[in-house]
Backbone as JSON Lines, residues from 0, in Angstrom:
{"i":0,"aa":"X","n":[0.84,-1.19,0.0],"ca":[0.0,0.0,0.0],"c":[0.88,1.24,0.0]}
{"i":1,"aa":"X","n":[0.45,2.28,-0.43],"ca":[1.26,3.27,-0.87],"c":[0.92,4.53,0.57]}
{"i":2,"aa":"X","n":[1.54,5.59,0.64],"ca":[1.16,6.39,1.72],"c":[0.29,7.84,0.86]}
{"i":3,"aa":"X","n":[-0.14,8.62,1.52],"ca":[-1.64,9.49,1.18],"c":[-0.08,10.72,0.38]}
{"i":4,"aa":"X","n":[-1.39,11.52,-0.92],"ca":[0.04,11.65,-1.54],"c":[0.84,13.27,-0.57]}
{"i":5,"aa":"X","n":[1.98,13.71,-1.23],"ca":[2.24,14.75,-0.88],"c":[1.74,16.0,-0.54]}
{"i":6,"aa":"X","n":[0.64,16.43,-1.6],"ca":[-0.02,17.78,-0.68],"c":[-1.1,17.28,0.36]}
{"i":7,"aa":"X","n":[-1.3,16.7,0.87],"ca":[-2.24,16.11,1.71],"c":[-1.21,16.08,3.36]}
{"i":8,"aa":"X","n":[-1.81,16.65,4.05],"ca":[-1.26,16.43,5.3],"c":[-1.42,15.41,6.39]}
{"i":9,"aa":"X","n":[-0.68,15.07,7.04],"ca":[-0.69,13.77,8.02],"c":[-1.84,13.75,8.24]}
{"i":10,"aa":"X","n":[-2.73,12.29,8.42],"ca":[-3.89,12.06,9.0],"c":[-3.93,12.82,10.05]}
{"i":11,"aa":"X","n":[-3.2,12.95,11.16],"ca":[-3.36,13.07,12.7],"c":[-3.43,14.56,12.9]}
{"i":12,"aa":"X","n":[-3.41,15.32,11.68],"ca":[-3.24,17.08,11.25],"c":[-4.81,17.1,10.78]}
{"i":13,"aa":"X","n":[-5.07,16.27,10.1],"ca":[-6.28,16.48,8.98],"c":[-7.44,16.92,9.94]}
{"i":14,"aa":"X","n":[-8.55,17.71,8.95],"ca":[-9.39,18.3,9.64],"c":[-10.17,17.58,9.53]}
{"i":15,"aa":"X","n":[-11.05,16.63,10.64],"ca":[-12.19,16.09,10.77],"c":[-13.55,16.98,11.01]}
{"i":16,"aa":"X","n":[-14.42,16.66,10.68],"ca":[-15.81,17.51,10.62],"c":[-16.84,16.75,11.29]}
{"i":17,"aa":"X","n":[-16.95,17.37,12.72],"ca":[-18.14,16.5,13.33],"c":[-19.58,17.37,13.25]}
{"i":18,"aa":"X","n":[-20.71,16.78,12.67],"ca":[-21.96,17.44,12.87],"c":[-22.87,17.03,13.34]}
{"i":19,"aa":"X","n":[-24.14,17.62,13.52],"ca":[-25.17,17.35,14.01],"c":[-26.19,17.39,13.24]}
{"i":20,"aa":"X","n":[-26.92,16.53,13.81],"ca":[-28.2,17.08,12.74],"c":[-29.61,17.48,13.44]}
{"i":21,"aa":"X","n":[-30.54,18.29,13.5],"ca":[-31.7,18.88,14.78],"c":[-32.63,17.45,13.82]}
{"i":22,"aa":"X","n":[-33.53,17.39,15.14],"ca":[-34.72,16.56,14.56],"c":[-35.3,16.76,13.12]}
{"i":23,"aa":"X","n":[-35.76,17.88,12.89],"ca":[-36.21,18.18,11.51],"c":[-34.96,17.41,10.37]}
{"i":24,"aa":"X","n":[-34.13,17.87,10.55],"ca":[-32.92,17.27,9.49],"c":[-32.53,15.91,9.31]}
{"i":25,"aa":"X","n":[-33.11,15.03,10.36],"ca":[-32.95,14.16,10.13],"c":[-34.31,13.41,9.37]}
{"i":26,"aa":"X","n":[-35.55,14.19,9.79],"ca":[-37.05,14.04,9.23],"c":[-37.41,14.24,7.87]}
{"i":27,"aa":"X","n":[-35.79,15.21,7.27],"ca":[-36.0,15.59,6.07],"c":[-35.04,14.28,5.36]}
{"i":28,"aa":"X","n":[-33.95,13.8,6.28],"ca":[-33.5,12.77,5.52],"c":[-33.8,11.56,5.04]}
{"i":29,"aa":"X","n":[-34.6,10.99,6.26],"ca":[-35.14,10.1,6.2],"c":[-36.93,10.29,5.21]}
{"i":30,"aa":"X","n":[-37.42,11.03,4.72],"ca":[-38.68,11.22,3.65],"c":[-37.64,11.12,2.89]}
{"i":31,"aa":"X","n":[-36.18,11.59,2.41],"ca":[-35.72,11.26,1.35],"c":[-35.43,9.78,0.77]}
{"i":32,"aa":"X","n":[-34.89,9.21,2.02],"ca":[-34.47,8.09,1.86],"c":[-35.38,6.83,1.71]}
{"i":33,"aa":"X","n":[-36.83,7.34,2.47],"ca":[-38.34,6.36,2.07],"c":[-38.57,6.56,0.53]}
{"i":34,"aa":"X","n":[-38.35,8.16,0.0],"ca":[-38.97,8.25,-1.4],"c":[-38.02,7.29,-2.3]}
{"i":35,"aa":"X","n":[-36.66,7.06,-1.84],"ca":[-35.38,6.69,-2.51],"c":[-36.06,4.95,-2.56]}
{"i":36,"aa":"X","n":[-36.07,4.26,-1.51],"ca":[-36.36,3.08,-0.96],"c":[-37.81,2.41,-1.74]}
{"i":37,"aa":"X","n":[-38.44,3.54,-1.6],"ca":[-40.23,3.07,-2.46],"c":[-40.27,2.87,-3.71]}
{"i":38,"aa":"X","n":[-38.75,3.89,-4.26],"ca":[-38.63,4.23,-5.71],"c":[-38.08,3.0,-6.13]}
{"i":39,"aa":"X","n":[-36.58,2.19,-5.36],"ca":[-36.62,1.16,-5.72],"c":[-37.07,0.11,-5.94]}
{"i":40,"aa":"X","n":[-38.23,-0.16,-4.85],"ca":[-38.98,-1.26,-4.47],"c":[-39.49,-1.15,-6.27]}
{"i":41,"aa":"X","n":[-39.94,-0.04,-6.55],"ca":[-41.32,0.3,-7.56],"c":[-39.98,-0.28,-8.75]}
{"i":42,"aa":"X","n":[-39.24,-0.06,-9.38],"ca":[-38.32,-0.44,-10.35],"c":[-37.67,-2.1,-10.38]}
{"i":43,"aa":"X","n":[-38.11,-2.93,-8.96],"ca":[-37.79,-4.26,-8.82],"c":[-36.27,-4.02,-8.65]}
{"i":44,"aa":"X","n":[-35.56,-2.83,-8.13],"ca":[-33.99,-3.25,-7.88],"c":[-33.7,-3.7,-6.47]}
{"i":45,"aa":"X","n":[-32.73,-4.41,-6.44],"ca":[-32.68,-4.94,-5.12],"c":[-30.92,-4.33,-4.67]}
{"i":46,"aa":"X","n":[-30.91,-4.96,-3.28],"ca":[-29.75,-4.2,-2.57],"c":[-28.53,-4.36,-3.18]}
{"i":47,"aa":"X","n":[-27.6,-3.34,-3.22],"ca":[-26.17,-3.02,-4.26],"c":[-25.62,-3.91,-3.69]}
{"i":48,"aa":"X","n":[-24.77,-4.85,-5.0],"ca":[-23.46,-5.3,-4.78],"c":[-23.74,-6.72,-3.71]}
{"i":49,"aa":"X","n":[-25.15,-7.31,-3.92],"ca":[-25.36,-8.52,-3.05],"c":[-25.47,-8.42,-1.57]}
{"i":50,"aa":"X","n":[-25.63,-7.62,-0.87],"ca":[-26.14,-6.62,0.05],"c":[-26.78,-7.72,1.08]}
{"i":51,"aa":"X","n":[-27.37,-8.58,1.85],"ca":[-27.82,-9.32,2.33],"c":[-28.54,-9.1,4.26]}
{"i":52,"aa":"X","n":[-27.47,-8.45,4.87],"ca":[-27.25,-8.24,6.06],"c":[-28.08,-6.39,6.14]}
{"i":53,"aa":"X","n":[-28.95,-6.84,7.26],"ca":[-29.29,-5.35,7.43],"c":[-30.79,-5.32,6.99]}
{"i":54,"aa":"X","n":[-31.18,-3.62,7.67],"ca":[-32.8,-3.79,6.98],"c":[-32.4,-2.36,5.91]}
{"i":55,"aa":"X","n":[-32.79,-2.93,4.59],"ca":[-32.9,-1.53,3.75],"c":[-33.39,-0.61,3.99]}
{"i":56,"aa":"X","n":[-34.49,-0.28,4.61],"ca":[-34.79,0.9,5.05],"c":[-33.97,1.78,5.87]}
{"i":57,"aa":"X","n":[-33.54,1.26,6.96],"ca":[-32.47,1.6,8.09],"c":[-30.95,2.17,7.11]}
{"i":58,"aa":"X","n":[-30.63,1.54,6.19],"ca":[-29.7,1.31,5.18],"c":[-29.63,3.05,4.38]}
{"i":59,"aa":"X","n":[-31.05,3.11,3.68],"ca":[-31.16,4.23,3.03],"c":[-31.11,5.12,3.89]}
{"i":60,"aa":"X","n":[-31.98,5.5,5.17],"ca":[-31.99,6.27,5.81],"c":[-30.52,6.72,6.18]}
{"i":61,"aa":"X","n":[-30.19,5.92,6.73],"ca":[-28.59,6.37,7.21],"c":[-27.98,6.75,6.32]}
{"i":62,"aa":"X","n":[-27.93,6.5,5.04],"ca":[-26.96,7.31,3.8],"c":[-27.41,8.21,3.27]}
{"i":63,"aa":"X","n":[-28.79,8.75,3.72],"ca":[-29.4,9.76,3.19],"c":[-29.07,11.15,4.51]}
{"i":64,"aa":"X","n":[-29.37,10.72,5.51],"ca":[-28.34,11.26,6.91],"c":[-26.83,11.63,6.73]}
{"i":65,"aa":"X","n":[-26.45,10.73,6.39],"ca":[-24.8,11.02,5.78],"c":[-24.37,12.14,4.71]}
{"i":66,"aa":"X","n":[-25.5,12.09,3.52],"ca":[-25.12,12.79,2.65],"c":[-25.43,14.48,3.52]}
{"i":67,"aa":"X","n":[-26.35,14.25,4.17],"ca":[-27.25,15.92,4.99],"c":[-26.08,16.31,5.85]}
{"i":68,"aa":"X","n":[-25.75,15.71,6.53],"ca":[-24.25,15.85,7.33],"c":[-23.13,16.26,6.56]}
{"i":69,"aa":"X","n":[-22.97,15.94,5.4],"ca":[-21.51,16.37,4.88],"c":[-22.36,17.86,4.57]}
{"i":70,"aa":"X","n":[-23.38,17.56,4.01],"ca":[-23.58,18.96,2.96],"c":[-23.92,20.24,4.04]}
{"i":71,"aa":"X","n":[-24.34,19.77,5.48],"ca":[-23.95,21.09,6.37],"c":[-23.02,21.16,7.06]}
{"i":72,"aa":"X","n":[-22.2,20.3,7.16],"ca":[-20.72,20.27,7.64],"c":[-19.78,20.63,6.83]}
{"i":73,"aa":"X","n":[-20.08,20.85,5.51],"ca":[-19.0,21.73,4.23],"c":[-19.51,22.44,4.12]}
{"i":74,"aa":"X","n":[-20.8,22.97,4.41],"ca":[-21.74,24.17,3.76],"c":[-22.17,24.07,2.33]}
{"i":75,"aa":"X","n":[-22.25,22.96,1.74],"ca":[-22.44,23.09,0.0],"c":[-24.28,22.63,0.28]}
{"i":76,"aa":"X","n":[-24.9,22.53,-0.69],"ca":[-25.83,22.6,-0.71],"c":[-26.46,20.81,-0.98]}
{"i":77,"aa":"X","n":[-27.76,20.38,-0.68],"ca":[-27.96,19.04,-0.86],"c":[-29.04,18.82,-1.97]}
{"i":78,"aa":"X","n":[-28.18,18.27,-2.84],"ca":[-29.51,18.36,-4.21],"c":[-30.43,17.3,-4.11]}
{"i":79,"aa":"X","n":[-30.55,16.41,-2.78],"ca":[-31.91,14.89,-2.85],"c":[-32.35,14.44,-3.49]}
{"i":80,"aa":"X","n":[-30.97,13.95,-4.45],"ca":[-31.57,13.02,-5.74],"c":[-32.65,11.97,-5.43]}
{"i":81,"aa":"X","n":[-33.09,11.6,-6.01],"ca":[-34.31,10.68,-6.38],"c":[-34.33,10.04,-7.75]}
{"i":82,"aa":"X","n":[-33.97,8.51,-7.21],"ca":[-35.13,8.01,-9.0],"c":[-33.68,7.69,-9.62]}
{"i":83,"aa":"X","n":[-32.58,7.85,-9.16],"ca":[-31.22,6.95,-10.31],"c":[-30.9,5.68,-9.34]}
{"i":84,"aa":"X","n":[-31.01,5.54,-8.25],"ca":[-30.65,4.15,-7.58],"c":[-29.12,3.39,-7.93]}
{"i":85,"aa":"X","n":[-28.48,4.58,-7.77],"ca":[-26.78,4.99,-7.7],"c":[-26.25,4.57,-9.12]}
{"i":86,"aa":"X","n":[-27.01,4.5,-10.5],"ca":[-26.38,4.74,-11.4],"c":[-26.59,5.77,-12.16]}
{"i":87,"aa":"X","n":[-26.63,7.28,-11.49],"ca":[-26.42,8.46,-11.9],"c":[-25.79,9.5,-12.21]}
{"i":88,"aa":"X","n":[-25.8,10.53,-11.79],"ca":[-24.96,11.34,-11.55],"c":[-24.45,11.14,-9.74]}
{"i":89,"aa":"X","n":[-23.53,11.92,-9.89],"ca":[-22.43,12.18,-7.92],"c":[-23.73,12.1,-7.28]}
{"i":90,"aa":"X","n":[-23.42,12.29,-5.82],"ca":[-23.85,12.47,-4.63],"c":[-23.99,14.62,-4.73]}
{"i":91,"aa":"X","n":[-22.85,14.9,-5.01],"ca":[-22.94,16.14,-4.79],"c":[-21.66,16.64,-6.31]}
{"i":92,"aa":"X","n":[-22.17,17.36,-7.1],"ca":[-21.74,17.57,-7.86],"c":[-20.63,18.4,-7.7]}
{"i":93,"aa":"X","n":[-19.4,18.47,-8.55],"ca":[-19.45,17.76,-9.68],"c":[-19.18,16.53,-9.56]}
{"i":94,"aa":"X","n":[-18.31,15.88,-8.42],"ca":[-17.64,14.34,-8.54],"c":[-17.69,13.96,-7.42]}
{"i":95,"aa":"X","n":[-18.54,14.09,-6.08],"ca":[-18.07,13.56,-4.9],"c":[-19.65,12.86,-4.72]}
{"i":96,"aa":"X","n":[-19.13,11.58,-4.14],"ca":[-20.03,10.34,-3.72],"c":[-19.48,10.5,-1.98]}
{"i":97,"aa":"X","n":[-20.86,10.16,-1.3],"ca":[-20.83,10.03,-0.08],"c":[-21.27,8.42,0.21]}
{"i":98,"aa":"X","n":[-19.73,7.49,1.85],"ca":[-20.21,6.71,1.9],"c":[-20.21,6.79,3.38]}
{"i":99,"aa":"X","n":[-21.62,6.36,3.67],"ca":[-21.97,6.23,5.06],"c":[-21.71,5.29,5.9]}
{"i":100,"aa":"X","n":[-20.95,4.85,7.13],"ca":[-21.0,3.69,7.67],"c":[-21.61,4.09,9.17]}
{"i":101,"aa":"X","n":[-22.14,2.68,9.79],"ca":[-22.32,3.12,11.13],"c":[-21.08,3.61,12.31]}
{"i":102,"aa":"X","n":[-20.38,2.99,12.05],"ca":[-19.22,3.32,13.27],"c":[-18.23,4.12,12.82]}
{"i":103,"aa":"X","n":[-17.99,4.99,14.24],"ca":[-16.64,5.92,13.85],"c":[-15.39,5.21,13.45]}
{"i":104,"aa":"X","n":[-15.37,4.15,13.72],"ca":[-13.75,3.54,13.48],"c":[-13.69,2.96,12.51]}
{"i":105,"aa":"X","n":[-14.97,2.51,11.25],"ca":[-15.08,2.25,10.3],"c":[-14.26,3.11,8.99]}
{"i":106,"aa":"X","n":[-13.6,2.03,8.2],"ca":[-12.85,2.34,7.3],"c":[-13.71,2.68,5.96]}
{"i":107,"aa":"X","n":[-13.03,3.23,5.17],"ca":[-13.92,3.99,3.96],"c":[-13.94,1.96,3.06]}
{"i":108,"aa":"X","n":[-14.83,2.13,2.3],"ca":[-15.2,0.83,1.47],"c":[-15.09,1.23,-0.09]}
{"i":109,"aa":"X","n":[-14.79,0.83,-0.53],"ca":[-15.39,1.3,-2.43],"c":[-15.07,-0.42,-3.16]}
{"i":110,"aa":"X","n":[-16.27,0.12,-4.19],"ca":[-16.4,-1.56,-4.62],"c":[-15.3,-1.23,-5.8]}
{"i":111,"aa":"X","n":[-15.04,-2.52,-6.62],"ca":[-14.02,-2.26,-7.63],"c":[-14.34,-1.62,-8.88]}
{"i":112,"aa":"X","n":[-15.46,-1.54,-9.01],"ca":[-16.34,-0.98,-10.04],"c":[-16.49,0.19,-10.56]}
{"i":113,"aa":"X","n":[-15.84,1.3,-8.74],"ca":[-16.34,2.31,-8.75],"c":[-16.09,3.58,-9.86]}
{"i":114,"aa":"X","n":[-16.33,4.28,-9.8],"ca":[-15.98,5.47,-10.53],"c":[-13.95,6.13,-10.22]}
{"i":115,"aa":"X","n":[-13.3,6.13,-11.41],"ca":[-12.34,6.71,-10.93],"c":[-11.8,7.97,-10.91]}
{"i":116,"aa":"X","n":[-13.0,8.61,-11.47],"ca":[-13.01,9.9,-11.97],"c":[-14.1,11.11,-10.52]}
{"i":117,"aa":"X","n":[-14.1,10.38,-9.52],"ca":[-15.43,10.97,-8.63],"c":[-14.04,10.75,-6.79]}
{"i":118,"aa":"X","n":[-14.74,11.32,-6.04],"ca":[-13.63,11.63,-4.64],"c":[-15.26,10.75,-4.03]}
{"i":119,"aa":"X","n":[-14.74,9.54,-3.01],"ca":[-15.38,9.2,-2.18],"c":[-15.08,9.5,-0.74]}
{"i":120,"aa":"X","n":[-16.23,9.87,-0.07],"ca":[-16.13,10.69,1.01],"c":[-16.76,9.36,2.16]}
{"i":121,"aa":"X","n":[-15.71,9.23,3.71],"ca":[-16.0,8.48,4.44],"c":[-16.82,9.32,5.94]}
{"i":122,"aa":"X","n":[-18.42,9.09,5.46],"ca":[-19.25,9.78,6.48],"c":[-19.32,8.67,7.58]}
{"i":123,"aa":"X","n":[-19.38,8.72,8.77],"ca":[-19.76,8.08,9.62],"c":[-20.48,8.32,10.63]}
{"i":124,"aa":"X","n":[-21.36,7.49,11.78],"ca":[-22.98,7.52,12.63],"c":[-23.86,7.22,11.78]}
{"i":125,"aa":"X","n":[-24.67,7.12,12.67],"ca":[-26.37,6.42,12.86],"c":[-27.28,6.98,12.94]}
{"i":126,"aa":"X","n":[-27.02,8.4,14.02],"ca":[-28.11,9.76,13.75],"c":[-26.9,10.56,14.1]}
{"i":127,"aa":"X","n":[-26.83,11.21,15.03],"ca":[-26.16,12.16,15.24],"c":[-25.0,12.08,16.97]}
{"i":128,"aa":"X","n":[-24.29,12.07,16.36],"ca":[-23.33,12.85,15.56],"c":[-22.66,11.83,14.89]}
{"i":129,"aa":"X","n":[-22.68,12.62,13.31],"ca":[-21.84,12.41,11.94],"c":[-20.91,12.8,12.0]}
{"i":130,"aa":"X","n":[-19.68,12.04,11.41],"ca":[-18.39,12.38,10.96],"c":[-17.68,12.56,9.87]}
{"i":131,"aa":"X","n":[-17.17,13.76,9.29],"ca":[-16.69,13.39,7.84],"c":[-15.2,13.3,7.3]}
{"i":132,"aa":"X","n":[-14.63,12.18,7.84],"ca":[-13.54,11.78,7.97],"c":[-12.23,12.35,6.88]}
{"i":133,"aa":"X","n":[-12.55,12.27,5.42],"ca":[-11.89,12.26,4.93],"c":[-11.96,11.81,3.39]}
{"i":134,"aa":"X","n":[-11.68,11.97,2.73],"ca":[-11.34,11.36,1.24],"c":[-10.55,10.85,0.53]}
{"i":135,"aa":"X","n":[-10.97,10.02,-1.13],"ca":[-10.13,9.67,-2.07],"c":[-10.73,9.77,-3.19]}
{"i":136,"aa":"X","n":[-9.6,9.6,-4.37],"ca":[-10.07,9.63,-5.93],"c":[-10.37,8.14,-6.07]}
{"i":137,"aa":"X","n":[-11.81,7.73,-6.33],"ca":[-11.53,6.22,-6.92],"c":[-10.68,5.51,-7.52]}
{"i":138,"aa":"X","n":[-9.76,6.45,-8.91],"ca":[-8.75,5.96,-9.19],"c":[-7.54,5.74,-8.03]}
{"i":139,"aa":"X","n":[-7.79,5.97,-7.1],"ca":[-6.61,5.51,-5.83],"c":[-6.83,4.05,-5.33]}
{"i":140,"aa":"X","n":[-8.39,3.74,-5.08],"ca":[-8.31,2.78,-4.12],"c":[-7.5,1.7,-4.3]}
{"i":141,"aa":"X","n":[-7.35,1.04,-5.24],"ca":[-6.2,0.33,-5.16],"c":[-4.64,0.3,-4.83]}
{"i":142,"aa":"X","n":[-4.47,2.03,-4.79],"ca":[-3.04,1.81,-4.88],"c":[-3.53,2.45,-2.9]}
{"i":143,"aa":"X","n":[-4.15,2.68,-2.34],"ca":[-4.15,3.07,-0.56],"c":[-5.31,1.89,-0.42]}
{"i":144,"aa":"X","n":[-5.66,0.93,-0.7],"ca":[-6.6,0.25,0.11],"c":[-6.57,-1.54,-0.35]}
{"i":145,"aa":"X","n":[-7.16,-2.48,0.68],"ca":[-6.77,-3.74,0.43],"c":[-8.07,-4.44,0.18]}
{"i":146,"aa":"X","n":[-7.86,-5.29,-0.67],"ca":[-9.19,-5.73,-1.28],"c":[-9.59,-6.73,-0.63]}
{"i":147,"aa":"X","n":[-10.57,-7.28,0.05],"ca":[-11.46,-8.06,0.96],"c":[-12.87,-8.25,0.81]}
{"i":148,"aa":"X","n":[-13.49,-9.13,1.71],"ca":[-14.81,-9.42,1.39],"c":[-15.56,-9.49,2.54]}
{"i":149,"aa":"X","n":[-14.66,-8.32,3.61],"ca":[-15.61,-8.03,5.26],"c":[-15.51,-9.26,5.91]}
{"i":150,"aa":"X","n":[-15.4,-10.39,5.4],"ca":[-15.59,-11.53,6.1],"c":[-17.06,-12.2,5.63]}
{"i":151,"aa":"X","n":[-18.03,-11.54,5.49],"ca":[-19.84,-11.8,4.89],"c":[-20.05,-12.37,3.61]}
{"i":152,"aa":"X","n":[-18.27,-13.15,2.79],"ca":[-19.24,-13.32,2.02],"c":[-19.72,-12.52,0.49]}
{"i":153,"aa":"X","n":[-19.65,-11.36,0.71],"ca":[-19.97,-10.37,-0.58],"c":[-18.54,-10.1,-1.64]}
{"i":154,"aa":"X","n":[-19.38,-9.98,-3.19],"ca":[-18.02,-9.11,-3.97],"c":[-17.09,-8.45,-2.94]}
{"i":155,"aa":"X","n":[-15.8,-8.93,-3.31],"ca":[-14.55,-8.12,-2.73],"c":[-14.64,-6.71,-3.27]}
{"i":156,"aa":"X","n":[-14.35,-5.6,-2.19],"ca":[-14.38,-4.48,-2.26],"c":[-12.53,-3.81,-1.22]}
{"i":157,"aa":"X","n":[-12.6,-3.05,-1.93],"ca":[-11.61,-2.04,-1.54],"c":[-11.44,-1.21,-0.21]}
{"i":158,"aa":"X","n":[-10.67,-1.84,0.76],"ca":[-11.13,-1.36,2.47],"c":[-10.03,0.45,2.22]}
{"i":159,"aa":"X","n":[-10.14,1.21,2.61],"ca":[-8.81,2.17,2.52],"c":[-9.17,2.88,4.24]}
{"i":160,"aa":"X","n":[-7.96,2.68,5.32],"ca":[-7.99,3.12,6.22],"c":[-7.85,4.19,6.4]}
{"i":161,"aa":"X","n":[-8.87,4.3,7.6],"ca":[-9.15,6.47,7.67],"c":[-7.74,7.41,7.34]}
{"i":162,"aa":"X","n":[-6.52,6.54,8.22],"ca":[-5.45,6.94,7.73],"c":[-4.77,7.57,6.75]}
{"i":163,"aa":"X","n":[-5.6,6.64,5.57],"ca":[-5.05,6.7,3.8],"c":[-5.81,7.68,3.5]}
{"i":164,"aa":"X","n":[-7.03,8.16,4.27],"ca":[-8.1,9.36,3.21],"c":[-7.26,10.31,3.32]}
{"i":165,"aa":"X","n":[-7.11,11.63,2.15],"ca":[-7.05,12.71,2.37],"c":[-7.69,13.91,2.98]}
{"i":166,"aa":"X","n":[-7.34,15.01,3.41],"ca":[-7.8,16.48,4.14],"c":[-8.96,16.56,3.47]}
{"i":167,"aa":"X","n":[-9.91,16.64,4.17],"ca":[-10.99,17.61,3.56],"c":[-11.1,19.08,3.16]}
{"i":168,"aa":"X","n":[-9.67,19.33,3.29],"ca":[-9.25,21.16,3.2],"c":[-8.87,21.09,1.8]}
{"i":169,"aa":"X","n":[-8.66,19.83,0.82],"ca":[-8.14,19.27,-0.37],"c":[-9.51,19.21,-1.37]}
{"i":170,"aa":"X","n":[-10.72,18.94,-0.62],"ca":[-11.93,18.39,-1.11],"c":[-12.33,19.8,-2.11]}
{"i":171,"aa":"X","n":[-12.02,19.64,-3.39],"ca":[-13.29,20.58,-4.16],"c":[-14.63,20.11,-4.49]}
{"i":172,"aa":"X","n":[-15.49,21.24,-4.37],"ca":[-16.82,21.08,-4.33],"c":[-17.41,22.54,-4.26]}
């Protein structure tokens, strides 16, 4: 594995972004993430990448939480896509995808598939408080992250430790 590149400053420097979200914000995330969830049901797609573990609903909600968290923890704005069921356009234009996990100590994930042209962003929590750890260019994950299968079973995906993300002071948007 390679180390995070030169203009990027030591993990242990990097600026982490903790937020909150008030009841309403999370009321607004979660109607997003039911309209997101109903929309799939209605198209017959089922959970990304063999998905098995977990309740989808709980699933959307929380990544729809994640995305509301970065976008008032950077201040950029949240466009609540609807209706592409992640083969669309970004998370937040022009190129950044948000990935949500439950735990703070959770490492960023990207499948091998992903986009290498887009910065994946490692959000983390359940409600509040969110964390927005850090980033990468998809075209990286291979050369900062190790390919595994969680242990569950699923397509091998690309683990990259919080370590390896870059500054969010780096992040354009």
């Amino acid at each position: 594995m390679g180390t995070p590149c030169p203009w990027c400053r030591h993990r242990q420097e990097a600026r982490m972004v903790e937020v909150s979200l008030t009841p309403v914000e999370m009321l607004v995330a979660a109607y997003v993430a039911g309209m997101r969830r109903v929309g799939a049901i209605k198209e017959g797609k089922g959970e990304a990448y063999g998905y098995r573990k977990g309740d989808p609903w709980d699933l959307n909600i929380r990544g729809a939480m994640g995305e509301l968290a970065f976008a008032k923890g950077m201040n950029v704005y949240w466009p609540m896509r609807v209706g592409d069921y992640g083969e669309g356009p970004p998370d937040f234009p022009p190129d950044v995808e948000i990935k949500t996990l439950g735990k703070h100590y959770y490492d960023l994930a990207i499948r091998p598939n992903s986009h290498d042209d887009r910065a994946y962003v490692l959000v983390t929590g359940i409600a509040s408080p969110f964390r927005i750890h850090g980033w990468i260019w998809g075209s990286e994950k291979e050369e900062f992250g190790v390919k595994t299968d969680f242990g569950n079973g699923r397509p091998g995906m690309y683990r990259i430790a919080q370590a390896k993300l870059h500054s969010l002071d780096r992040l354009e948007i």
